[in-house]
N, C-alpha and C positions, 0 to 999 in steps of 0.2 A: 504494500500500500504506500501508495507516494501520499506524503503531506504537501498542500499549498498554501502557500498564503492567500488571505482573503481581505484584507484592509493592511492598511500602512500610515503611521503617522509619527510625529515627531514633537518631542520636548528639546527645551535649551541644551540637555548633554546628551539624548537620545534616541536611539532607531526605536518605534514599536511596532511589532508586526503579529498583528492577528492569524492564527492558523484554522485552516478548516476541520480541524478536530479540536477549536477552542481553547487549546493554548495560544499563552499571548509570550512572545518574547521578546526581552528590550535586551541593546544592547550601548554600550557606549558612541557616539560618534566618531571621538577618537579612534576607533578601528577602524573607519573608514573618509580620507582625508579628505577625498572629494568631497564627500555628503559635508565633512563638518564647514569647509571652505566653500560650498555652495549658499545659495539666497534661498529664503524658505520657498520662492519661486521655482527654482529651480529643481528644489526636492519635491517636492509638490508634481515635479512632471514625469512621473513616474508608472511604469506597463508591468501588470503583473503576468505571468506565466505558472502553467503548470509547477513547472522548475523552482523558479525564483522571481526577480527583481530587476529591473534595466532601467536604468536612465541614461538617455540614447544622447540627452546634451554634454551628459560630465562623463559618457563613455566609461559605466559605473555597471557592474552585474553582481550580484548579490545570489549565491543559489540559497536555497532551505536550508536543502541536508548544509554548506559550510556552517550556517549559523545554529544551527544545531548541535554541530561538533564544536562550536568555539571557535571558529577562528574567522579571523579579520581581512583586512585588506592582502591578500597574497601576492598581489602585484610585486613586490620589491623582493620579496623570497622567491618567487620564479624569475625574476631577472639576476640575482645572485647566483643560483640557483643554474641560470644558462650560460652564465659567464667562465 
């Protein structure tokens, strides 16, 4: 069974994300640099997916299962990572 998100919103330090099995999970912004360096406009424009999360302006993808597991932006550990 896949989980999806079903709502999305945010506080001054926070992601929250509604799941369609009714959990709600928050998590810091600081894990993700875009979203916290974004305008609440810009967070605000946001597609949700079976999968995850996309914001197509800050070129931002968010899956479930990562924030599930814990973990945050991975952009900088797959580019160390390929280096």
């Amino acid at each position: 069974m896949t989980t999806s998100a079903k709502a999305v919103r945010f506080d001054d330090d926070c992601l929250w994300v509604e799941l369609d099995d009714g959990r709600v999970v928050g998590v810091p912004l600081a894990w993700f640099p875009r979203l916290l360096a974004a305008s609440p406009e810009q967070r605000s424009a946001f597609e949700l997916s079976p999968r995850g999360i996309h914001w197509d302006a800050l070129d931002e993808d968010i899956s479930i299962d990562g924030l599930l597991a814990g973990h945050g932006d991975l952009t900088h550990a797959r580019s160390a990572a390929s280096a």
